[in-house]
C-alpha positions in Angstrom: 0.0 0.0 0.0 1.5 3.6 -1.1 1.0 6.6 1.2 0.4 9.9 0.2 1.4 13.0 1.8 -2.1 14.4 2.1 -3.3 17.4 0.7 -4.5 20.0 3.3 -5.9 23.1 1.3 -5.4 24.4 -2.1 -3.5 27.4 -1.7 -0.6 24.3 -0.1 1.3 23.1 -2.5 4.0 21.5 -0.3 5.3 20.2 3.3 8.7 19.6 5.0 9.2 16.2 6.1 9.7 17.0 9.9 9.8 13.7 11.9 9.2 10.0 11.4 7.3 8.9 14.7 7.4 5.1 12.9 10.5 3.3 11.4 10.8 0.7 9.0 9.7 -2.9 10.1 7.0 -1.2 12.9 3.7 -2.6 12.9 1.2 0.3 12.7 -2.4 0.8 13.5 -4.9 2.5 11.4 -4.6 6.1 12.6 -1.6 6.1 14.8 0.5 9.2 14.2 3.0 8.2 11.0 4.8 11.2 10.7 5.0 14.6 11.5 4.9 17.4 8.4 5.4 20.9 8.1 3.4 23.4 5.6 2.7 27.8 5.6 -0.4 26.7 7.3 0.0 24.4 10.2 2.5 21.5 12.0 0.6 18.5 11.9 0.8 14.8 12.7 -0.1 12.4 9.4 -2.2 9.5 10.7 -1.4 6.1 9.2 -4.5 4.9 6.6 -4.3 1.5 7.1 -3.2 -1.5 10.1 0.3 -3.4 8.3 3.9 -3.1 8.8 5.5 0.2 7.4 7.8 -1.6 4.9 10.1 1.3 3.6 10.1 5.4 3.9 10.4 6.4 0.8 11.4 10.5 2.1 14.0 11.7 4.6 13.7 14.1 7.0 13.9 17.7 6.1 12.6 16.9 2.3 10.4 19.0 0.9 7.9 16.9 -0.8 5.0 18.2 -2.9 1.0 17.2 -1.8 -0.2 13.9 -3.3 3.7 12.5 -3.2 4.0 8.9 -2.1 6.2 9.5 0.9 6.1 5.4 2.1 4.9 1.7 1.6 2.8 -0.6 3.9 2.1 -4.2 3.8 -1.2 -4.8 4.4 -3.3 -7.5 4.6 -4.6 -8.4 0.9 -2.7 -5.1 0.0 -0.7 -4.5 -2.9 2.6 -6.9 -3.2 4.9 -4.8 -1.2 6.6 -6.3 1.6 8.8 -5.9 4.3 11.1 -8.5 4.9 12.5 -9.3 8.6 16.2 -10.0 8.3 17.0 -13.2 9.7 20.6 -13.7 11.5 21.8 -15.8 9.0 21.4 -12.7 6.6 23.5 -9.8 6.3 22.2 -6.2 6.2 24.5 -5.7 3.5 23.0 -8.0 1.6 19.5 -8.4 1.4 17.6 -11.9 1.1 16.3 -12.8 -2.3 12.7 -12.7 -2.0 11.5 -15.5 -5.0 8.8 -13.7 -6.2 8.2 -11.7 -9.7 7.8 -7.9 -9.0 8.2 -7.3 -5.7 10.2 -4.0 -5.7 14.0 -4.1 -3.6 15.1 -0.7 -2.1 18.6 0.3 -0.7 20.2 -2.5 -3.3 23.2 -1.3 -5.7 22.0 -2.0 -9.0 23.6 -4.9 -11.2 25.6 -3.4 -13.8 25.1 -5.2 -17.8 28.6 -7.7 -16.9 26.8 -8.8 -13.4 28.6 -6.4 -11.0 27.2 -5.5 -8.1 30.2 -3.4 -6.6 29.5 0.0 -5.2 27.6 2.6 -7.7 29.5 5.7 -7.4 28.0 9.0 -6.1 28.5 12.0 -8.9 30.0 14.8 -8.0 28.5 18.3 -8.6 28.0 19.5 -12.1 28.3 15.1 -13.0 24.9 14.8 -12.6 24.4 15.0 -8.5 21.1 16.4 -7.5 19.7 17.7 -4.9 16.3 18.8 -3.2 15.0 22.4 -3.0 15.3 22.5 0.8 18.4 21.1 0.5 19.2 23.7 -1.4 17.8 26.6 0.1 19.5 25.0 3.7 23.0 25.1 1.8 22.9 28.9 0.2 21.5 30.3 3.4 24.2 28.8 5.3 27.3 29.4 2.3 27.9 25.6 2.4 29.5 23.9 -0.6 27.1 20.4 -1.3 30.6 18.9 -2.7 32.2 18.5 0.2 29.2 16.5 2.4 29.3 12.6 2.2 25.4 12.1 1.6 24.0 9.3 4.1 20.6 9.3 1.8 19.9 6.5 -0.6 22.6 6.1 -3.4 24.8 8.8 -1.3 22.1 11.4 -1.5 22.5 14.4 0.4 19.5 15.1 2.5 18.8 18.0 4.9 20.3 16.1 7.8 23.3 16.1 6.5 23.5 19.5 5.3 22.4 20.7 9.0 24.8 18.3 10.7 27.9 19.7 8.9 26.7 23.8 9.4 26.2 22.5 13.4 30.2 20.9 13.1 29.0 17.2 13.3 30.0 16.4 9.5 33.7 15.6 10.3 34.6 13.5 7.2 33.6 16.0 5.0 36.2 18.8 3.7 36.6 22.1 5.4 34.3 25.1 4.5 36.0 28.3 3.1 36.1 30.9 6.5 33.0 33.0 7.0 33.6 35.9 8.5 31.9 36.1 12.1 31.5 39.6 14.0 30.2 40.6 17.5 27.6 42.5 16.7 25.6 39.8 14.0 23.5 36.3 15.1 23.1 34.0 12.3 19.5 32.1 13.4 18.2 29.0 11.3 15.2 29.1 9.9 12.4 26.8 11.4 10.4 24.9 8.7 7.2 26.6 9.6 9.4 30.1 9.2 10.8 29.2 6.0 7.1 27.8 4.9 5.4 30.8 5.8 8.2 33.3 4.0 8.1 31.1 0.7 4.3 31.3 1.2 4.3 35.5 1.4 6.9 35.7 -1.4 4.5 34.1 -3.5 1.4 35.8 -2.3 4.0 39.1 -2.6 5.4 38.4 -6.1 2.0 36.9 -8.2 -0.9 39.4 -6.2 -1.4 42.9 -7.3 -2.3 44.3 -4.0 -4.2 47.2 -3.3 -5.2 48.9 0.1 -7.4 51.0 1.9 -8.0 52.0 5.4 -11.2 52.9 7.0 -12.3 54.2 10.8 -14.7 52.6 12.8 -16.3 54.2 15.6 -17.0 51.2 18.0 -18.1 53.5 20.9 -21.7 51.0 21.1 -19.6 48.0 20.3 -17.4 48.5 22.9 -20.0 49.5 25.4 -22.1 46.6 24.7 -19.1 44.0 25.3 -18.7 45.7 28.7 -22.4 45.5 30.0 -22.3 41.7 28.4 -18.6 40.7 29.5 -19.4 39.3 33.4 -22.3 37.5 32.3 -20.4 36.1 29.2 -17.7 35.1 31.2 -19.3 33.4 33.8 -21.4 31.6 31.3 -18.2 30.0 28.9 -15.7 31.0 31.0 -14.1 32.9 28.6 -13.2 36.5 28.2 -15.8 38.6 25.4 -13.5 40.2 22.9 -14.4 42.3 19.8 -13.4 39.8 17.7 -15.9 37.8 17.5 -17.9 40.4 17.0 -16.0 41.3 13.9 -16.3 37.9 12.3 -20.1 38.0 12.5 -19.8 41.6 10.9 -17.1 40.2 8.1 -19.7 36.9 7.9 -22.2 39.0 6.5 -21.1 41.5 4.6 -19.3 38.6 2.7 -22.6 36.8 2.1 -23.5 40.6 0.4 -20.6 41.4 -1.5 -19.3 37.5 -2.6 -16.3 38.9 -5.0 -14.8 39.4 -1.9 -15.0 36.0 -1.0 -13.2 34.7 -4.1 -10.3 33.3 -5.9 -8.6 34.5 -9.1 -9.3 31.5 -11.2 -6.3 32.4 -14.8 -9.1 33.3 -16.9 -12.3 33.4 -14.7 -13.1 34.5 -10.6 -14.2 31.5 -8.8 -17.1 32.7 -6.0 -17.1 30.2 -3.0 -20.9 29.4 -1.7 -19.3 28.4 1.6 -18.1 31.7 4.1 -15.0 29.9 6.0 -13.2 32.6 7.8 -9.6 32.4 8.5 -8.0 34.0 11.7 -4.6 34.6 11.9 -2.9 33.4 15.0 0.3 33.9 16.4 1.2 30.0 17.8 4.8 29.4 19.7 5.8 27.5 16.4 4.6 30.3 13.9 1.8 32.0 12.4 -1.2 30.0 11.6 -4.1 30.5 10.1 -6.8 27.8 11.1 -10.6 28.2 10.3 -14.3 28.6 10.9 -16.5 26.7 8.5 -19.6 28.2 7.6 -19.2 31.6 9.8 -22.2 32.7 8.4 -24.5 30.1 10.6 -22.9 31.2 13.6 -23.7 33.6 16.4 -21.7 35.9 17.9 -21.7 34.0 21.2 -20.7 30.5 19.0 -18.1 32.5 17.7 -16.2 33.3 20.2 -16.2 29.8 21.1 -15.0 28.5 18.2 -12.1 31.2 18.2 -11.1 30.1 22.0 -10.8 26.8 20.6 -8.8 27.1 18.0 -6.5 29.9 19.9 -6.0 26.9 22.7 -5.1 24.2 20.2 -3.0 26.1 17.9 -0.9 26.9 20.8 -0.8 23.6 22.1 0.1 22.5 18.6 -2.9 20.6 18.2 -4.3 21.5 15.4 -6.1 19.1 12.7 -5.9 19.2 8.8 -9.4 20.0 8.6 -9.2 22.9 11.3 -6.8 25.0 8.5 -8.8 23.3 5.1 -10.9 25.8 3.1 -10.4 29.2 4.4 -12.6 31.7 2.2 -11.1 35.1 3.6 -8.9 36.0 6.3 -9.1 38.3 9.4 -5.8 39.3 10.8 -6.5 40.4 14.6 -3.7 43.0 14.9 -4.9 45.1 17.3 -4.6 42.7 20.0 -0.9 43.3 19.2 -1.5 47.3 20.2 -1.1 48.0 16.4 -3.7 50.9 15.1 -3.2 50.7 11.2 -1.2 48.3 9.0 -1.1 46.1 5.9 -1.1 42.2 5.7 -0.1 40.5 2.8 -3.1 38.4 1.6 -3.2 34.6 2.3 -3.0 33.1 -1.2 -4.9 32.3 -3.1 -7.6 34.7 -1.3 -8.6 37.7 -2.8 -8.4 40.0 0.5 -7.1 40.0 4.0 -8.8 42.5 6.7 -6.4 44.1 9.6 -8.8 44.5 13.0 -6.9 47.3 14.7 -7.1 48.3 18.3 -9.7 50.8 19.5 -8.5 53.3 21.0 -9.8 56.3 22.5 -9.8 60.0 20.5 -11.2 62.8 20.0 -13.5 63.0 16.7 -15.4 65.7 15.7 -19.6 64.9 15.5 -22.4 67.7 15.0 -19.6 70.1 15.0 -18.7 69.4 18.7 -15.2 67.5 20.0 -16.5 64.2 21.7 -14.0 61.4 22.8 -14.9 58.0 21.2 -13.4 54.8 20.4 -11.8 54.4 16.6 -10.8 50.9 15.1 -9.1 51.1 12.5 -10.0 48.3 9.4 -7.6 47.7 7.1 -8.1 46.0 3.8 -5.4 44.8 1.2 -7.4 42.9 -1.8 -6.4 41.7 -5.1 -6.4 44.3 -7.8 -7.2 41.8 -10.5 -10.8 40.7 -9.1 -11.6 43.5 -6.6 -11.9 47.4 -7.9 -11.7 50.3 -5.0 -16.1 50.1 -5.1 -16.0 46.5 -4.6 -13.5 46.7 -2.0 -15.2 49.9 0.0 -18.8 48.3 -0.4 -17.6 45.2 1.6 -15.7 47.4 4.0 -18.5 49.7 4.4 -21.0 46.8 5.3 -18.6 45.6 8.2 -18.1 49.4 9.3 -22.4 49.4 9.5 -23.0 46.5 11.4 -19.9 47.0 14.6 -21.2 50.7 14.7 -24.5 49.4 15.2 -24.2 47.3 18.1 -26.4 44.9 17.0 -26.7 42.0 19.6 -25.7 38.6 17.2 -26.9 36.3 20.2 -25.0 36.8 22.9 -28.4 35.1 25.3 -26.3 31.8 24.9 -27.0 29.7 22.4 
C-alpha cells in the first residue's frame, strides 16, 4: 500500500518532512501518528491509513515533498505486493535476502551493472549529474555551504537536509573544510524553522504573483465597545471565557461577505471563482509560527458560538494541536492585529484569497460629531485585496458593510445559544 502526503488546502502546495514517529519494520495501527509534516499553514501529525507493517520510507527528514507524493509503503493485509522483509541472522544487512517472487520492488540494493557487478555505484560529484532537493538547497545557500564537500547518508549517497544541518552544526567531520565565514560581534546567524521558512516562501509568493491594493477605513466602535462591557461578566461566567471584539468582527465580516461575494473569491487564470461556503480564516500567532486555522460556515454562527469557536482554535493552535481540517478551506482571512497594540497596518493576503482585513485596536480619541469635540473609540479596518478581481467600489462596499454593522451594536446572540 503507497501513502500519500495528504493534501491540506489548495492554496498548499507542499510540506517539509519533519519527523518520522514510525520506522521501517513497525507494525502500525490504522490512525496512529505516522509522521509529522510541516506546511505555511500548520505543524501536523499524518495518521497512518491502514493496520500493516511500514515496509520502507520512501522521504527523509527535512525533504520537501509536494501534496499527493508517495512519501512510504505498507504491507497490508490483501494489500498490494509490497513487503517488508524481517532479516534473519543468518542474513546480512548488507546484503538483502532474495525474495522468489516476480515484482516485488527491492530498495537500498546497488543495482547490477550489464557484466553482473554489483560493486558499489559511485556518487556524482557536482556539475556530473548530483542532484539535490530544493530545501536542501535553500538549507545550503543560506548557510554558504558547498554540497561537494558533504558525504550524503541518503539512498545512493544522496544528500539530505540532515546532512547538510549536521555539517553547518560541526558534526559532519569526514567531509572537507568550509571556506572561513567571517563572524563579527555584533551579528546572530538564526536558522530558519520549517514553519518560518514555509510561511516566507508562502508570502513571497502571495507578494510576487498578487497585485495588491489597500485602503483604510475608521470605525467608531463606541456602542460596540460599550455593549461587550455591560455583556462581559455574564459572558464570562457563562463559557468561562473572556468577550473580545473579535468575535464580533467575524459576524460583521460573515455578512457582509454573504453581500458582496467577490470578496470571498479566488482568481481562477481566466475566470473568478465565487465560493458558496463563508469559512473565515483568523490569523494566530502560535509558539511555532503564524497560523491561520478556520471557521467553517461563519455565516451560521452567532456571535456567542463564535467566540467559542475562536477560543478553541486559539487553545489548540498553541498547544500544537491542530487538525488538517481545522486550516482546510479558508474563504477570507481576518488578521487580529490590534490585539498586538497595532492601530493601522497592511497584511499580505493569504494566497490564493482575494483580501485579508487588519482589526486594529480601539483606541480612545477625539472626533469631531455635529460640530462638537467628543472622545470616542476608533478601530481602525484595514483592507489589502487583489487588484485583478476586486476594484476600490467593490473593496469599500464590503468594508462599508462591516463598518455598518460593529457601529451598530447589534446583539448577534450573545443570550447563549
Amino acid at each position: 500500500m503507497k501513502i500519500e502526503l495528504p493534501h491540506v488546502g489548495e492554496s498548499v502546495t507542499e510540506a517539509i518532512i519533519g519527523q518520522w514517529l514510525k520506522q521501517v519494520g513497525d507494525t502500525v495501527q490504522k490512525y496512529d501518528p505516522l509522521v509529522e509534516v510541516v506546511t505555511d499553514k500548520v505543524a501536523m501529525e499524518v495518521p497512518s491509513p491502514a493496520t500493516g507493517i511500514l515496509s520502507s520510507i520512501l522521504v527523509q527528514e527535512g525533504d520537501t515533498v509536494p501534496m499527493g507524493a508517495i512519501i512510504a509503503e505498507m504491507a497490508v493485509e490483501g494489500g498490494e505486493p509490497v513487503e517488508y522483509v524481517k532479516p534473519t541472522p543468518e542474513i546480512s544487512a548488507a546484503a538483502p535476502a532474495v525474495i522468489d517472487r516476480t515484482g516485488v520492488l527491492l530498495k537500498d540494493v546497488a543495482p547490477v551493472g550489464p557484466t553482473g557487478s554489483g560493486g558499489p555505484m559511485p556518487v556524482p560529484a557536482e556539475g556530473e549529474g548530483r542532484s539535490y532537493s530544493p530545501a536542501v538547497l535553500r538549507l545550503a545557500q543560506a548557510h554558504d555551504v558547498d554540497l561537494s564537500a558533504i558525504t550524503g547518508t541518503g539512498i545512493g549517497g544522496r544528500v539530505t537536509r540532515k546532512d547538510v544541518q549536521s555539517h553547518i552544526d560541526g558534526g559532519d567531520q569526514a567531509t572537507a573544510p568550509q571556506a572561513p565565514r567571517s563572524v563579527t560581534d555584533d551579528e546572530e546567524r538564526i536558522p530558519l524553522a520549517p514553519v518560518r521558512r514555509m510561511i516566507a516562501e508562502n508570502m513571497a509568493r502571495s507578494a510576487s504573483t498578487i497585485p495588491e491594493a489597500w485602503m483604510l477605513v475608521e470605525v467608531d466602535v463606541s456602542c460596540l465597545m460599550k455593549l461587550r462591557e455591560e455583556q462581559m461578566a455574564e459572558f464570562q461566567q457563562r463559557e468561562g471565557a473572556k468577550l473580545t471584539l473579535l468575535p464580533f468582527v467575524i459576524k460583521a465580516v460573515a455578512e457582509s461577505l454573504a453581500e458582496n461575494r467577490m470578496v470571498n473569491a479566488t482568481w481562477g487564470g481566466d475566470s473568478i471563482v465565487l465560493k458558496r461556503k463563508i469559512n473565515i480564516g483568523v490569523a494566530i500567532a502560535a509558539p511555532q509560527g503564524l497560523v491561520v486555522p478556520v471557521i467553517h460556515d461563519a455565516d451560521t454562527m452567532d456571535v456567542t458560538a463564535l467566540a467559542r469557536a475562536v477560543g478553541d482554535l486559539v487553545t489548540r493552535a498553541h498547544d500544537g494541536k491542530l487538525r488538517v481540517e481545522d486550516v482546510q478551506g479558508g474563504t477570507f482571512t481576518i488578521n487580529n492585529t490590534g490585539a498586538l497594540g497595532s492601530v493601522a497596518g497592511k497584511a499580505i493576503i493569504n494566497h490564493p484569497q482575494v483580501a485579508i482585513l487588519n482589526t486594529e485596536a480601539a483606541v480612545k480619541r477625539p472626533v469631531v460629531i455635529d460640530d462638537a469635540v467628543v472622545i470616542r473609540s476608533i478601530m481602525n479596518l484595514c483592507i489589502t485585496f487583489d487588484h485583478r478581481v476586486l476594484d476600490g467600489a467593490e473593496a469599500s462596499a464590503f468594508v462599508a458593510g462591516v463598518k455598518q454593522r460593529l457601529e451598530a451594536a447589534r446583539d448577534w446572540g450573545l443570550g447563549g445559544s
